[in-house]
Each structure stands twice: as structure tokens, then as C-alpha cells.
C-alpha positions in Angstrom: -212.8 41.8 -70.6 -214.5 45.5 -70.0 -214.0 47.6 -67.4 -216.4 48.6 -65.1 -216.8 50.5 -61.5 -217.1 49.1 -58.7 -220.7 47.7 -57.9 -221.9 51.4 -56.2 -221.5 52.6 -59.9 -223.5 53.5 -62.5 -222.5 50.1 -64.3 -223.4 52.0 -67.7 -220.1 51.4 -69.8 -220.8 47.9 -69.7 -222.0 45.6 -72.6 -224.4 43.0 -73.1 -225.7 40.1 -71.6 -224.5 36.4 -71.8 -228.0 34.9 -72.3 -229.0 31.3 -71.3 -227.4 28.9 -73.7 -231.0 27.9 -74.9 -232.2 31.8 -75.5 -231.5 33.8 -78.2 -228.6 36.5 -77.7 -230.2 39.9 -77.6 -229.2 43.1 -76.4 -230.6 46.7 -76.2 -228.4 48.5 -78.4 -226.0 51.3 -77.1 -225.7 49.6 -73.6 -229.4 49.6 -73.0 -230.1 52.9 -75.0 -231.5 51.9 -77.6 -231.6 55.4 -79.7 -228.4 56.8 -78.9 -225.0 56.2 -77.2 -224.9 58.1 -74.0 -221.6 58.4 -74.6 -222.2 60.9 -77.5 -224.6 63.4 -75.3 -222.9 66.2 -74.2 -222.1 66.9 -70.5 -224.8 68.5 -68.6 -227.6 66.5 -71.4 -230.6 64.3 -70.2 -231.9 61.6 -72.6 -235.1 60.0 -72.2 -234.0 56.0 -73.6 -237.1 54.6 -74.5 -237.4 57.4 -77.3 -234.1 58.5 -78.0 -235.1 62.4 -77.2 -233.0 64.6 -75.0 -235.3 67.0 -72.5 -234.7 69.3 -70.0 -235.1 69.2 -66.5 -238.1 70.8 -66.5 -239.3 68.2 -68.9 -237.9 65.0 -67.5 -239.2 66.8 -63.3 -242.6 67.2 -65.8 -242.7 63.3 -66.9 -241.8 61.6 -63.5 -244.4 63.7 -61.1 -246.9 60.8 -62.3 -244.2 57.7 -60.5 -245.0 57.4 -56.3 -241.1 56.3 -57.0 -238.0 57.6 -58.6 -235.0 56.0 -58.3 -231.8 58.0 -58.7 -228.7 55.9 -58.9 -225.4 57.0 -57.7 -221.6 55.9 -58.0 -220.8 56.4 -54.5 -218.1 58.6 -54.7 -218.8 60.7 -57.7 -219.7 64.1 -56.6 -221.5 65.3 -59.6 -224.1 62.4 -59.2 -224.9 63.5 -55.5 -225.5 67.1 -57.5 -228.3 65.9 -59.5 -229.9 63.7 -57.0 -230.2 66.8 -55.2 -231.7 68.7 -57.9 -234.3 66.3 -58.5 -235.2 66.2 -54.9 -234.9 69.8 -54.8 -237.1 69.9 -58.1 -240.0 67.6 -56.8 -240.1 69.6 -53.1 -240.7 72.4 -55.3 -243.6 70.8 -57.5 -244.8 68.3 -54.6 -244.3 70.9 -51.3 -244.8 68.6 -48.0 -244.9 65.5 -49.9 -241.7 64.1 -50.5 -239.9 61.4 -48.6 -236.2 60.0 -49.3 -234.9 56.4 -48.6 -231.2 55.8 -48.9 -229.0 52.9 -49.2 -226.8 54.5 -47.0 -229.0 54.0 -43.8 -230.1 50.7 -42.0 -233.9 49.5 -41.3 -232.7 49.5 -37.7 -231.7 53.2 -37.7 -234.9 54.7 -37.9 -236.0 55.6 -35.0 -232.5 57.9 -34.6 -233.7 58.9 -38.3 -236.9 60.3 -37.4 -235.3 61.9 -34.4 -233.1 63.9 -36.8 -236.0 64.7 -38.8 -237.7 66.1 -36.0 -234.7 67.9 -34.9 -233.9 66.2 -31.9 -230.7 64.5 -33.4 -227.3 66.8 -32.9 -225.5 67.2 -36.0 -222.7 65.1 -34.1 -224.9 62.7 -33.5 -226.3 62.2 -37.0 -222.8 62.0 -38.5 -221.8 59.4 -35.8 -225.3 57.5 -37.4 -224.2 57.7 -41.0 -220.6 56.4 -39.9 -222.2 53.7 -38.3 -224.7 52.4 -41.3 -222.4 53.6 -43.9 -218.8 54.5 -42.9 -216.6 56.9 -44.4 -217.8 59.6 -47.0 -220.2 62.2 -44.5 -219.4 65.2 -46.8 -220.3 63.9 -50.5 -224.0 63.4 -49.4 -224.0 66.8 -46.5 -225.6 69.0 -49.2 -228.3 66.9 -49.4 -228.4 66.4 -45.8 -228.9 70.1 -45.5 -231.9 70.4 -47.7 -233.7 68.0 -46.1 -233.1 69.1 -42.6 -233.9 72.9 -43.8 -237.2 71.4 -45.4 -238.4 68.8 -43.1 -238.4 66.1 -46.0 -238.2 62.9 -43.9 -235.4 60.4 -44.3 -236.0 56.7 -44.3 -233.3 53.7 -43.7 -234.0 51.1 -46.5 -231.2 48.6 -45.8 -231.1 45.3 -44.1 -230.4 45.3 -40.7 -226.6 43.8 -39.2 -229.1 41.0 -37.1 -231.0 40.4 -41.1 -227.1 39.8 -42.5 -226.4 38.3 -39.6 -228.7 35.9 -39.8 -228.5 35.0 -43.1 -224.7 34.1 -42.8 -225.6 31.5 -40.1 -228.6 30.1 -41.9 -229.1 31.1 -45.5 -232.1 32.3 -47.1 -235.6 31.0 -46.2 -235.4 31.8 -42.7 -238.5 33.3 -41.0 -238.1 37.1 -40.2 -235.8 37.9 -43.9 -237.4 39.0 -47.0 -239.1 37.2 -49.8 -236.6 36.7 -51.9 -236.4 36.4 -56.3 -233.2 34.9 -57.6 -234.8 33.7 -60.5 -234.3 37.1 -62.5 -232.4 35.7 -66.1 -230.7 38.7 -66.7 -230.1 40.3 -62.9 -228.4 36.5 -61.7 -226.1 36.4 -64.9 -225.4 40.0 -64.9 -224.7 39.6 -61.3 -222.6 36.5 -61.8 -220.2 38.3 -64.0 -219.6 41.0 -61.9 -218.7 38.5 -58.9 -216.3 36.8 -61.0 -218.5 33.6 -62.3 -221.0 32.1 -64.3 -225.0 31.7 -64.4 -224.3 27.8 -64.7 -220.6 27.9 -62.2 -221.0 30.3 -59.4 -218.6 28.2 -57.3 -217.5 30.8 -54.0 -219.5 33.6 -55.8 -223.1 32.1 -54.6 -222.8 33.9 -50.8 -222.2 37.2 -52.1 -224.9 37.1 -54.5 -227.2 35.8 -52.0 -226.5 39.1 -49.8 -227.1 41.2 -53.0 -230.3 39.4 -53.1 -230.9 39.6 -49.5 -230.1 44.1 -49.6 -232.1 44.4 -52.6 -235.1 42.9 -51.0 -234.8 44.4 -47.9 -234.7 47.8 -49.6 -237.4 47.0 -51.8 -239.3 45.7 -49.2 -238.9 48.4 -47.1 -240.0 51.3 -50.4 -243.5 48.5 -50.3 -244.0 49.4 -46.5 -243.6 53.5 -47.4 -246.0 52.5 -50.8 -248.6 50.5 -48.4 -248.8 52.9 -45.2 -252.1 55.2 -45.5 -250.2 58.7 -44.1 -247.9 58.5 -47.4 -250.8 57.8 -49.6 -250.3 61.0 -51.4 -246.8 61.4 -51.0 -243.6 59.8 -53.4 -240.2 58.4 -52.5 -237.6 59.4 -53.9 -234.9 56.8 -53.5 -230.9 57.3 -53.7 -228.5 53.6 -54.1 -226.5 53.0 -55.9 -227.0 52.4 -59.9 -226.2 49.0 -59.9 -229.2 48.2 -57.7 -231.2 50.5 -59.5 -230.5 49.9 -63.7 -232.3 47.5 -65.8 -235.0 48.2 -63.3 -234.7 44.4 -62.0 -233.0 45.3 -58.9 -235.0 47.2 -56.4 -237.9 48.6 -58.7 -238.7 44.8 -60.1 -239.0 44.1 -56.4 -241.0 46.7 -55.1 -243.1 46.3 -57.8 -243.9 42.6 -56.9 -245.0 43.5 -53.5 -246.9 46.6 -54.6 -247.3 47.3 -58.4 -247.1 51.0 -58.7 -245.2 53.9 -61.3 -242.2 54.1 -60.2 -239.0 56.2 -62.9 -235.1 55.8 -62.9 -232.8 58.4 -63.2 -229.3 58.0 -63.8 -226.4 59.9 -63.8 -224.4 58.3 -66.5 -221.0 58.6 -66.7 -219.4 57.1 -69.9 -215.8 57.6 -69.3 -213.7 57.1 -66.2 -211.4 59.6 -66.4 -207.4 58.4 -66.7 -206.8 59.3 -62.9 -209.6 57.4 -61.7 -209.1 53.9 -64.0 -207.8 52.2 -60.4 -211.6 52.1 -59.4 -212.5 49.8 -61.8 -213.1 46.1 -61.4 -213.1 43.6 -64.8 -215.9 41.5 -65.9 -217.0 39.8 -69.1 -219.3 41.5 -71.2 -223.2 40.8 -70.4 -226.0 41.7 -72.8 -229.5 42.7 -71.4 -232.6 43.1 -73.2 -233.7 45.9 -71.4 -234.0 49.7 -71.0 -230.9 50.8 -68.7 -233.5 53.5 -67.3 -236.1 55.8 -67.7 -233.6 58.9 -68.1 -229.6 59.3 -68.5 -228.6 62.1 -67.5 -224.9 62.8 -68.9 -222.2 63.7 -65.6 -218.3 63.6 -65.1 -216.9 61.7 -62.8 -215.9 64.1 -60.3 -214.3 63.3 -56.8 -213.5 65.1 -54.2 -209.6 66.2 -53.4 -207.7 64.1 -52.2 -206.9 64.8 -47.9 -203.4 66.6 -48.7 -202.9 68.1 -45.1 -203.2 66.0 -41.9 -201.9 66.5 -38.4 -200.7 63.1 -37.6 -202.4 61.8 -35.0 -204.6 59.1 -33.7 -207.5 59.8 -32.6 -211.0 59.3 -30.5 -214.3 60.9 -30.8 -215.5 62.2 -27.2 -218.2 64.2 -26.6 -216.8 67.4 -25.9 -213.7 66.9 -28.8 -211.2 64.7 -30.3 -208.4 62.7 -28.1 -205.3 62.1 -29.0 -204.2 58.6 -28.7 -200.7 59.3 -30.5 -198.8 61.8 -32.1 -196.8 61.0 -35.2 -192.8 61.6 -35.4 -192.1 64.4 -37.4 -196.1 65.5 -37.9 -197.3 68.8 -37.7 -199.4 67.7 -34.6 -195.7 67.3 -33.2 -194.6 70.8 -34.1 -197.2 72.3 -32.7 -196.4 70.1 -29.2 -200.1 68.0 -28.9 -199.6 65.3 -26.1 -201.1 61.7 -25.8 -204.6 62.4 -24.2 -205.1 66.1 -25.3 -208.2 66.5 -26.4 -209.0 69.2 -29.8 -211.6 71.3 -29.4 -211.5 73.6 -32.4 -210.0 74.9 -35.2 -209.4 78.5 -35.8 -211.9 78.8 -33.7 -214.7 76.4 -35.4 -215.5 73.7 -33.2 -214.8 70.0 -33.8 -217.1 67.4 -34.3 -215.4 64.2 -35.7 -212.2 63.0 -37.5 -214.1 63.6 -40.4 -214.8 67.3 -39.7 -211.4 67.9 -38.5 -209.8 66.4 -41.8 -212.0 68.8 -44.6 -210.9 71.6 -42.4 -207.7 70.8 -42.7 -208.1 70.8 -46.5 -209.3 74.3 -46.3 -205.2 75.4 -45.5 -202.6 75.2 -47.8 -198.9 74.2 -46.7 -197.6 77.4 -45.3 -200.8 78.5 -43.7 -200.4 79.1 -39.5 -203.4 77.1 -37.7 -204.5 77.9 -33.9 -206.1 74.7 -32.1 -208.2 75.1 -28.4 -207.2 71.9 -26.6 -207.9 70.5 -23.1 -205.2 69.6 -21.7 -205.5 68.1 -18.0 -208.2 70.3 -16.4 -207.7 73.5 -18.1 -208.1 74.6 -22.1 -205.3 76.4 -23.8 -204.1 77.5 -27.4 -201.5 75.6 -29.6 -200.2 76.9 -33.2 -198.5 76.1 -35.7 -197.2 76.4 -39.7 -199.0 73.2 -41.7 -196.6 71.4 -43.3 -196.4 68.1 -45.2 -195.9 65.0 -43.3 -196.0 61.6 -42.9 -199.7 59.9 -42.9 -200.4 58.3 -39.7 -203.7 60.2 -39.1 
């Protein structure tokens, strides 16, 4: 058994491909880099796989302005992965001024209208975090930078996901129906690859058959929606640049393989290839039997740690709601700093030292801006009038 991360990873420590009992076993050497390992490059390297020569940025920006599409893959969480997506993004603005666009995973079909709202600035930044929460959940701050540079350069942000009605509809009536995607799931070495990582077999996929239907069923959706952005006449002479996760993105039969069947076009893959998971972070991993795959992993590897961010040391110990105007307190934990500094059941936080508050999510990385020790001053409405509550952080029981 190998380990691998979870299926938002860059699933480049993984080896080979159980081919079809009547195919010959072959694999791309070096887990689809044929040349060299990746994980001999030094941090910080890029190698080009279908030649085996490292480049520089420069080089590798140089080599991709030809695609309309670059893929960039991502483990989710990894923070040094989010760093060079938005290099290359930052790289091609640069080279391409006025004509870049980015899809993301992250973001639903059905949240584009709010999308283009944001990108024409009439989205609040409250309001844009509640979005991402809502197609994507937890994890606002590991793609913000990026978030930044697109707002500060009007590059315009597009949802590629399937829609909750799509899923939906899926679940009650499987795939076929009239309004989903066309969908492939005769790819040899994406279904077996696929069937591994879901815990079965090309020939026995038993309870695994469902979730790799809704793999199917995101993949086209996303690649269906790059086809739109490849076929509408305002972005003839712009490219996408597109950010999901590597597994939907290496081998190239994943989204690319997809868009390309509805519109053939160049199209490069970039990913950050991690090659070792450090000791601390081995719990992320799932098992799966070794696959071999005849392909090209990508285009480029660019050599990353795995890098995540600290973990949320200081809390206040409360439940909470999002309002408008602050955060309410639903309940105060026994012993929690929120309880030293005397918050109440239905206060409502307004700031922190004096920066306002926008979400949970906002509140906790300011909190991890303290150390235990530090005094803190929150502005809270309590009743009908706002006041001023302090207090020394100290650590407590999570209930927050």
C-alpha cells in the first residue's frame, strides 16, 4: 500500500498504474517523470517532464504564454502551492495585461453572478467571504493573497463547479439526465486510477461507483464550464488560468482531457509537487494500491514543501453568529477567556483592538496574531449601547 494525500492533493508520490488485465503493464518512469525523480530537484526547482530539463520561471512563464489554458494544481491546504499559483497568475498579468481570467474549483457555476459583482466591486469584502464559505467552506485565508491581486487588478474570477441543483440531481437520477454534462467514464487510466483511490477495483467497484460518478460529474462540469470561457467571442484573445486541485488536473485526463473534447485548444499544467509529507503532517494521508500510468504527470513540476498554516492556538470560547453589523454570542464557554473578560449570551463583537470584525474566520487569525499573555480590548453591543471589554489571552478549553 502507498500513501498518498487526500484527493485535493498533488497525488505525485504515488506509483503506477494497474493496467487492464489484457494490456501490457507500463508506466512512465519516476511517477510520470520520465527524466528525473522530482523527488531529487531541489526546493524552489521547476522541471519541464517531457524533457527532463529544469527552467526558470521566466522560462517555463516563456513556454506556456502559447496555451489559452494553464492548469495549476493545488493540495488544498498547502500554503506554498497557493504561493506559486499566484506567481504564475501574477507572471502572465504581467506578460498578458488585461487578458487574464481565473476559474477555481473553489467556486460554483451558480455563484457567478455574485462573482462578477465582486469583480466589479460591488461585492463587500464580507460578502465575498460569506460566498467562498458557502461554495467552499472553511480555508478563506490560504487563497486571500490571491484574492487581493485579482481584486487590485480587475482579473475576473469565474465559478467552474457543478451547481448543488446539478449534484442534486444527479443523486436522485444518475447520469444521463437532460440539463448535466456530457460525461466520459471510459478513460483506462483516470477510472482505475480513480478506483484505487476510492478503495476498489476497475473490474469490483461495489459502493465506490456513486462517488466516482460525482468525480465524473465535477470534472465535467468544470471542464465544461473552461469550453464556455474557450467558445465565448469577448475572451477570444484572452487565457484562463485555472486553480483545482492536482488530482483533477495530473495526467491531464481530468479536466484538460475534457475541455479539450469539447474545444481542442493548448492548454499547460503546472504543478507544485511535493515529494515528501513531512512527519507532522503523515495523518493527511489516505492508502491506496499502487497504480501505473502511461502518461506525463504534467507539463512542469515545480518542486514545494508542504507548508500549512499554524495551527488556531488562541480562541475565546464562544459560539457564535455572523450578523451584519458583528458576531453574536450564542454561548460562552466555562473557564474561557471570553468568560474572563465577562461576554454575555447575545453580545454582539464588533472589533478587535480596534479592527473591525467580519466573520468567525476573521476573528480567529486575529486571535492568532496574540500570544498567551497579551491584553486584548473588544467593542461589543451590548443591549442598545456599545462598550469596551478586556482581558489577558489565556489558554482554554476549545468550544469556539
Amino acid at each position: 500500500m502507498k500513501m498518498i494525500p487526500q484527493i485535493g492533493a498533488l497525488l505525485l508520490l504515488t506509483a503506477g498504474f494497474l493496467a487492464p488485465a489484457e494490456a501490457e503493464e507500463y508506466a512512465v518512469p519516476n511517477l510520470g517523470s520520465p527524466y528525473r525523480d522530482l523527488g531529487a530537484l531541489k526546493e524552489g526547482e521547476i522541471l519541464h517532464l517531457p524533457t527532463g530539463l529544469t527552467v526558470s520561471v521566466e522560462q517555463m512563464i516563456d513556454t506556456i504564454s502559447g496555451s489559452r489554458v494553464i492548469y495549476i494544481g493545488e493540495i488544498h491546504d498547502n500554503l506554498e502551492a497557493h504561493r506559486i499559483q499566484l506567481e504564475v497568475i501574477r507572471r502572465l498579468q504581467e506578460k498578458f495585461p488585461g487578458q487574464i481570467s481565473v476559474g477555481m474549483e473553489m467556486f460554483r457555476r451558480s455563484a457567478q453572478d455574485d462573482l462578477d459583482r465582486w469583480h466589479q466591486g460591488n461585492l463587500t469584502d464580507k460578502q465575498f467571504r460569506k460566498l467562498f464559505r458557502k461554495n467552499w467552506g472553511q480555508g478563506y485565508g490560504l487563497y486571500q493573497p490571491i484574492f487581493e491581486y485579482l481584486k487590485e487588478n480587475s482579473i475576473p474570477l469565474i465559478g467552474l463547479k457543478s451547481s448543488l441543483t446539478m449534484e442534486q440531481k444527479f443523486r436522485d437520477g444518475g447520469l444521463g439526465q437532460e440539463g448535466l454534462p456530457e460525461i466520459d467514464s471510459e478513460d483506462t487510466y483516470h477510472r482505475a486510477y480513480s478506483m484505487s483511490l476510492f478503495g476498489g477495483s476497475d473490474t469490483h467497484t461495489g459502493v465506490v461507483s456513486k462517488p466516482y460518478q460525482m468525480l465524473l460529474l465535477w470534472e465535467e462540469s468544470m471542464a465544461e464550464t473552461v469550453a464556455h470561457f474557450l467558445k465565448d467571442e469577448k475572451n477570444r484573445d484572452r487565457k484562463l488560468i485555472v486553480l483545482a486541485g492536482g488530482f483533477h488536473v495530473q495526467y491531464g485526463y481530468g479536466i484538460p482531457k475534457r475541455a479539450f473534447r469539447r474545444v481542442p485548444h493548448a492548454y499547460s499544467i503546472i504543478l507544485p509537487a511535493v515529494t515528501e509529507i513531512p512527519k507532522e503532517l503523515k495523518n493527511r494521508e489516505m492508502k491506496m494500491k499502487n497504480v501505473s500510468i502511461p502518461l506525463y504527470a504534467s507539463d512542469f513540476g515545480w518542486k514545494v514543501s508542504y507548508i500549512v498554516p499554524p495551527p488556531k492556538r488562541i480562541r475565546l470560547g464562544v459560539f457564535l453568529e455572523e450578523l451584519e453589523n458583528g458576531l453574536k454570542v450564542l454561548k460562552v464557554g466555562k473557564g474561557s477567556n471570553a468568560e474572563r473578560m465577562n461576554l454575555q449570551k447575545d453580545d454582539v463583537l464588533l472589533a478587535l483592538d480596534g479592527n473591525k470584525l467580519t466573520d468567525v474566520e476573521d476573528l480567529a487569525a486575529q486571535l492568532q496574531k496574540y500570544n498567551f499573555g497579551d491584553t486584548v480590548r473588544l467593542k461589543i453591543e451590548r443591549g442598545n449601547s456599545e462598550q469596551d471589554v478586556s482581558g489577558i489571552l489565556k489558554e482554554t478549553p476549545k468550544t469556539e
